[in-house]
KENU-898383 format. One record per atom (N, C-alpha, C): residue number from 1; x, y, z. Coordinates in steps of 0.2 Angstrom, whole numbers. Example, Ala and Ser with C-alpha at 12.3 -4.5 7.8 and 13.67 -1.06 7.14 Angstrom:
<nodes>
<node resi="1" u="66" v="-28" w="39"/>
<node resi="1" u="62" v="-22" w="39"/>
<node resi="1" u="66" v="-16" w="39"/>
<node resi="2" u="64" v="-11" w="35"/>
<node resi="2" u="68" v="-5" w="36"/>
<node resi="2" u="64" v="0" w="39"/>
</nodes>
This chain:
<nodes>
<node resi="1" u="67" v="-149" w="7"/>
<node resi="1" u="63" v="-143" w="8"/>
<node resi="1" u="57" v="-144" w="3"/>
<node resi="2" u="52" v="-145" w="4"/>
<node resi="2" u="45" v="-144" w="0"/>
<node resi="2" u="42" v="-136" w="0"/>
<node resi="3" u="37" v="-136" w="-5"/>
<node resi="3" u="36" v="-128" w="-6"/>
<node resi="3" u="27" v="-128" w="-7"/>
<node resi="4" u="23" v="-125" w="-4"/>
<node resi="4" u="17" v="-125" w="-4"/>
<node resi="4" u="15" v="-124" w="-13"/>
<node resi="5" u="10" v="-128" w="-15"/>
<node resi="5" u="6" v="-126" w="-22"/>
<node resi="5" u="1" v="-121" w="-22"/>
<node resi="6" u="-2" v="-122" w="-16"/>
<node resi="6" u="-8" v="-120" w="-16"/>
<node resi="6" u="-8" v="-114" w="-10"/>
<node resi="7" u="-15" v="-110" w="-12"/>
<node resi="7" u="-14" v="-106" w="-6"/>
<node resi="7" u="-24" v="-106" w="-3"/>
<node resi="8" u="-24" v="-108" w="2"/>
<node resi="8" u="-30" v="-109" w="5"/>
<node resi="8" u="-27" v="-111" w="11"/>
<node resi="9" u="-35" v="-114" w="16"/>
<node resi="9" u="-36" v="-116" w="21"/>
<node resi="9" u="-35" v="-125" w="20"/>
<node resi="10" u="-31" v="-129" w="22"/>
<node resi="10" u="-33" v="-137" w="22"/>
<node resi="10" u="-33" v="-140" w="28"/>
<node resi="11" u="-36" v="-146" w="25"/>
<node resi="11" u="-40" v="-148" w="33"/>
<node resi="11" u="-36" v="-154" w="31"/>
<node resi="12" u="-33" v="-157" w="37"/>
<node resi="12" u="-30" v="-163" w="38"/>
<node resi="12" u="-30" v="-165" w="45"/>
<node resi="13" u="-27" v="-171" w="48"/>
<node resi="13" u="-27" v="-176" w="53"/>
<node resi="13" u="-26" v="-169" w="59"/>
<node resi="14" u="-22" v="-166" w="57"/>
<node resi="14" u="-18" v="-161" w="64"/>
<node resi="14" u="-23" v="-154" w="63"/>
<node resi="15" u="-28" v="-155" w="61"/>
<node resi="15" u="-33" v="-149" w="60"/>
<node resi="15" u="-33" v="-144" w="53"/>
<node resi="16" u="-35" v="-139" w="56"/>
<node resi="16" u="-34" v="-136" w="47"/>
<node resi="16" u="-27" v="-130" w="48"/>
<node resi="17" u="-25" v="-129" w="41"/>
<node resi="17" u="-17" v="-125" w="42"/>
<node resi="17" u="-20" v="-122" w="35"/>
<node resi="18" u="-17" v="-115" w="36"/>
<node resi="18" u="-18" v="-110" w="32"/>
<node resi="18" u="-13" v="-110" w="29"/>
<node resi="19" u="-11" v="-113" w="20"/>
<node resi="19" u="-3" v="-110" w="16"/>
<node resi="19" u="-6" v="-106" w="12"/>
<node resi="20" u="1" v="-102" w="10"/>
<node resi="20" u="1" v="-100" w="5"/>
<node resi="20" u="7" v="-101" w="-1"/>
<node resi="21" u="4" v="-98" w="-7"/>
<node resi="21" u="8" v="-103" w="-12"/>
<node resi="21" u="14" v="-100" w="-10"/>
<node resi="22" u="21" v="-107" w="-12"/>
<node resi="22" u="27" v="-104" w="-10"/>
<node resi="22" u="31" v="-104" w="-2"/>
<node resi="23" u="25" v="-107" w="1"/>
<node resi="23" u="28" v="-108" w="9"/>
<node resi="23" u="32" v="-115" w="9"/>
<node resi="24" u="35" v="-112" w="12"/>
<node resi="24" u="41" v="-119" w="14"/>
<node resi="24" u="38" v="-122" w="21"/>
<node resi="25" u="41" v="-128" w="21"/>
<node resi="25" u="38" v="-134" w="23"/>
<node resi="25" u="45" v="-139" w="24"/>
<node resi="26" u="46" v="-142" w="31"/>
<node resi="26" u="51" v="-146" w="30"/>
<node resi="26" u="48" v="-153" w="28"/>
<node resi="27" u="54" v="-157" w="24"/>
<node resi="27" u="50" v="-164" w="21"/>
<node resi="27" u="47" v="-169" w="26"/>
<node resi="28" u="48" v="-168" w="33"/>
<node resi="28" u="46" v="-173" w="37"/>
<node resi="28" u="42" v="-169" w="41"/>
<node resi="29" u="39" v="-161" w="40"/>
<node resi="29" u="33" v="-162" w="42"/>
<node resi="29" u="28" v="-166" w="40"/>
<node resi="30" u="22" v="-168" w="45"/>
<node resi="30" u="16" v="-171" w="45"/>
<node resi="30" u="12" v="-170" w="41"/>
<node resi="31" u="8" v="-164" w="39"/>
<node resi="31" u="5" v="-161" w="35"/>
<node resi="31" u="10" v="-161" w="26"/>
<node resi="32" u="15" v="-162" w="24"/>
<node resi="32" u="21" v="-165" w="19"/>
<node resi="32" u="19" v="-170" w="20"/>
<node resi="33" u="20" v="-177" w="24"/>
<node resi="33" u="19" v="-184" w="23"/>
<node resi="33" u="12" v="-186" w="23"/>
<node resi="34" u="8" v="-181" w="24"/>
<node resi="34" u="2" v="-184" w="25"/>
<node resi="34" u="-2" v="-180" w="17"/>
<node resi="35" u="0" v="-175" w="15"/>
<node resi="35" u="-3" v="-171" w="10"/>
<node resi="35" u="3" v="-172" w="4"/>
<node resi="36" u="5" v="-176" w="0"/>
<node resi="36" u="10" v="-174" w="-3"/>
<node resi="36" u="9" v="-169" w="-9"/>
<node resi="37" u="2" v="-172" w="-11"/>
<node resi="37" u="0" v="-167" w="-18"/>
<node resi="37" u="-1" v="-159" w="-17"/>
<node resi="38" u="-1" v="-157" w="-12"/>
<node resi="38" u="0" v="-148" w="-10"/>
<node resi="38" u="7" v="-146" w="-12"/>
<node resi="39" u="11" v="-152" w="-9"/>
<node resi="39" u="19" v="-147" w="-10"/>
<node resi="39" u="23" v="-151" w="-17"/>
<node resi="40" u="28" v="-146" w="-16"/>
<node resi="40" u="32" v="-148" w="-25"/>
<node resi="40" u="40" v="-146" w="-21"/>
<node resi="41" u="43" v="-150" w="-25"/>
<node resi="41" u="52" v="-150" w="-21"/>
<node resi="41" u="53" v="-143" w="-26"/>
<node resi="42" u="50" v="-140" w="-32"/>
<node resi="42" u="53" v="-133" w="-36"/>
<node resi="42" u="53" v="-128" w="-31"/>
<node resi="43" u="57" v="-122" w="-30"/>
<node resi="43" u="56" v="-117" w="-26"/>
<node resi="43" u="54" v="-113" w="-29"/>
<node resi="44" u="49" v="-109" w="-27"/>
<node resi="44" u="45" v="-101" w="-28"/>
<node resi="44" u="51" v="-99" w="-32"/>
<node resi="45" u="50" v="-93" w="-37"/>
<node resi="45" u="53" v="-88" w="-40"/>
<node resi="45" u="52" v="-83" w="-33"/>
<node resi="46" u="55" v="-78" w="-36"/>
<node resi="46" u="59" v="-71" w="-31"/>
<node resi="46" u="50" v="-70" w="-30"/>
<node resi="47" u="49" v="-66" w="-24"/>
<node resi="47" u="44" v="-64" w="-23"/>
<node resi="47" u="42" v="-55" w="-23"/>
<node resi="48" u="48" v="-53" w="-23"/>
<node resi="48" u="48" v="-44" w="-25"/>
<node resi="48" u="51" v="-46" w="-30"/>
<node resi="49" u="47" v="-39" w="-35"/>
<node resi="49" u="48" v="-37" w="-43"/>
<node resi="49" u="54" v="-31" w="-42"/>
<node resi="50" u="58" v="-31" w="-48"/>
<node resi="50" u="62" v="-27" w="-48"/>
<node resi="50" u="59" v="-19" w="-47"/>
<node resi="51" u="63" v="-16" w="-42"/>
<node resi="51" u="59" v="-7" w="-45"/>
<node resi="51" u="58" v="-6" w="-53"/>
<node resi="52" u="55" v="-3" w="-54"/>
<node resi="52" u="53" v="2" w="-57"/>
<node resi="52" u="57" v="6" w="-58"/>
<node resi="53" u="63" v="10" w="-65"/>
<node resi="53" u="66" v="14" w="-67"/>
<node resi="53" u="61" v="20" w="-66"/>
<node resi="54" u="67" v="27" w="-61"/>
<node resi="54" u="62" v="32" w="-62"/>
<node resi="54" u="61" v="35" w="-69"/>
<node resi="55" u="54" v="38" w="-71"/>
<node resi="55" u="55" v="41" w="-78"/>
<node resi="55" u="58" v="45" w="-79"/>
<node resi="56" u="59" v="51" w="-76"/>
<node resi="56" u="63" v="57" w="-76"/>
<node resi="56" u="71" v="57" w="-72"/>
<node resi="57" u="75" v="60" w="-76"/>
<node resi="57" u="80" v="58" w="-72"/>
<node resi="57" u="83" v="66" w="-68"/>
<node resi="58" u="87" v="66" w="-63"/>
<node resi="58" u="86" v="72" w="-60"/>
<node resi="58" u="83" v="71" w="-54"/>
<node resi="59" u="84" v="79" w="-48"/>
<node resi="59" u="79" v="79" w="-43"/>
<node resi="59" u="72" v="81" w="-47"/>
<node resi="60" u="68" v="80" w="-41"/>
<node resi="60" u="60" v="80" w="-42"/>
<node resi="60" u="58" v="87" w="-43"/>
<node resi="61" u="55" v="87" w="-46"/>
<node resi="61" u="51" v="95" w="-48"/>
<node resi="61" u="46" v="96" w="-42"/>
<node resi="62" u="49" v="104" w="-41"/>
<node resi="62" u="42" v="104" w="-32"/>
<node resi="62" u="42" v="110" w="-34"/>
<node resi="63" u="36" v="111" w="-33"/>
<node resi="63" u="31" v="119" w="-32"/>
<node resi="63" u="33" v="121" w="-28"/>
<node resi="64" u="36" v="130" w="-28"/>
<node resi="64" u="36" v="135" w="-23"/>
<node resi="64" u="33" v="137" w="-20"/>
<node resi="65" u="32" v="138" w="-14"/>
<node resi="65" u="25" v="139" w="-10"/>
<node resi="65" u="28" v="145" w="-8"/>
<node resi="66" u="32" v="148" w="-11"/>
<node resi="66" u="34" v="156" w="-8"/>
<node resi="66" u="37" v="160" w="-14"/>
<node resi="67" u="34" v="166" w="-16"/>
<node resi="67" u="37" v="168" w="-22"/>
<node resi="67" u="43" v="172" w="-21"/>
<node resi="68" u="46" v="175" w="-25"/>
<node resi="68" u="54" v="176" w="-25"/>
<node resi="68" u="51" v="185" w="-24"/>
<node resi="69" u="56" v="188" w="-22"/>
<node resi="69" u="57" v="197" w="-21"/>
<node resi="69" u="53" v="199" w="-30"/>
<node resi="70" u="47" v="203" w="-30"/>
<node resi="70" u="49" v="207" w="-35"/>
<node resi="70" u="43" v="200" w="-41"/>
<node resi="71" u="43" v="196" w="-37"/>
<node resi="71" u="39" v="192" w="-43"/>
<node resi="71" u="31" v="191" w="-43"/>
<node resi="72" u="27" v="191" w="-47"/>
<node resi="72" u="21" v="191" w="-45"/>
<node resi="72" u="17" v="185" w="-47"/>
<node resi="73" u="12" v="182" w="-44"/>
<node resi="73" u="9" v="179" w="-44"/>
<node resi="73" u="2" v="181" w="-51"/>
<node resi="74" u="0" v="173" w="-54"/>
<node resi="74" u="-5" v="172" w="-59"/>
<node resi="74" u="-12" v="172" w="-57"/>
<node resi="75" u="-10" v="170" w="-51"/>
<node resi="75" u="-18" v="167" w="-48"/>
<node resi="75" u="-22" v="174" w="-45"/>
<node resi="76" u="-27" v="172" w="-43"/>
<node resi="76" u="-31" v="179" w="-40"/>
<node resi="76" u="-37" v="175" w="-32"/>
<node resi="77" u="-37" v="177" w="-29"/>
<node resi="77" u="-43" v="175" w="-24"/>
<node resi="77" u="-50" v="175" w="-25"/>
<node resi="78" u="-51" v="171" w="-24"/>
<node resi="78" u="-60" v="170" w="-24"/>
<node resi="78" u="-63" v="179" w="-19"/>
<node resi="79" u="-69" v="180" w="-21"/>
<node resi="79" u="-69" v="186" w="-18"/>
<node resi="79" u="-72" v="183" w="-15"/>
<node resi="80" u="-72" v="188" w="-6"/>
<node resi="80" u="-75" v="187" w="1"/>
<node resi="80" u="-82" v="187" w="0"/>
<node resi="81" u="-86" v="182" w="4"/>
<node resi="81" u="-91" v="182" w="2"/>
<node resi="81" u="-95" v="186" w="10"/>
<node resi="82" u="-99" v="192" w="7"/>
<node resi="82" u="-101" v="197" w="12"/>
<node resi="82" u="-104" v="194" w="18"/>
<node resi="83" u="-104" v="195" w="22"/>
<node resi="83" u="-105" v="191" w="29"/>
<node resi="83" u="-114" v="195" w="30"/>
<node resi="84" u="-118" v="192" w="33"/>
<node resi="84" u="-125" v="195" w="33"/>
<node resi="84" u="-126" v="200" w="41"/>
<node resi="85" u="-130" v="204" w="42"/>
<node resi="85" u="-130" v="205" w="49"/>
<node resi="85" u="-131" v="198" w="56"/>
<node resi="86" u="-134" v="197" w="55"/>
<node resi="86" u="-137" v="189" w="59"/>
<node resi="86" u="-129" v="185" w="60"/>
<node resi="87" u="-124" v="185" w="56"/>
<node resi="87" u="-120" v="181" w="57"/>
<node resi="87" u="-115" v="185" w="58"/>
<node resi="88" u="-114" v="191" w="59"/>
<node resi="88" u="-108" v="196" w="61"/>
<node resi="88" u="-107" v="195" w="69"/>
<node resi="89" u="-101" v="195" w="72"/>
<node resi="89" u="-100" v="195" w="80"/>
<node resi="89" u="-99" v="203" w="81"/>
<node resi="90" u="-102" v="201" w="87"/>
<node resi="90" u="-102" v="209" w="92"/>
<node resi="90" u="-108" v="210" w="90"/>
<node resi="91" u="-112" v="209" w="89"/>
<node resi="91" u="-119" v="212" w="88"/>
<node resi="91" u="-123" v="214" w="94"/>
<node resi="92" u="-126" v="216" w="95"/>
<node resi="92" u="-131" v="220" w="101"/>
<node resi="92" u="-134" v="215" w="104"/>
<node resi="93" u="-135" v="209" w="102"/>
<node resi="93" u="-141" v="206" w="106"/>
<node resi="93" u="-137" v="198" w="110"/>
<node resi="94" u="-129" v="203" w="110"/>
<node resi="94" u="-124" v="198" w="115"/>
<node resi="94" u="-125" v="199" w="123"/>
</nodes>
């Protein structure tokens, strides 16, 4: 088994073939016998990286989107902003 070096478009006898680094290739492909300086008999390392340790350990911290009996909220709403006559419904000239 041969292993691609390079990662492009190459142009050879059987037209052009797109590798990329790491592709496998068997040694009596055409594109192998004909191109030997693209592949290498080394195989690619792993291609996924280990996860990531999570940073906190535990469940997830989630925001209550519903407050408890008897508890109050911090926030306050934006005040409504007055509606003009022209843009009120029902108006007389329906």
């Amino acid at each position: 088994m041969k292993y691609s070096k390079v990662t492009g478009a190459v142009r050879w006898s059987g037209g052009t073939t797109l590798l990329e680094r790491g592709m496998s290739a068997a040694e009596d492909h055409p594109l192998v016998v004909e191109r030997p300086d693209l592949f290498t008999d080394e195989a690619p390392g792993a291609r996924l990286a280990d996860p990531a340790a999570p940073a906190a350990q535990g469940p997830p911290q989630v925001e209550r989107a519903t407050r408890e009996p008897g508890e109050t909220r911090k926030t306050k709403r934006a005040p409504a902003q007055p509606q003009s006559a022209g843009d009120a419904q029902g108006s007389a000239d329906e």
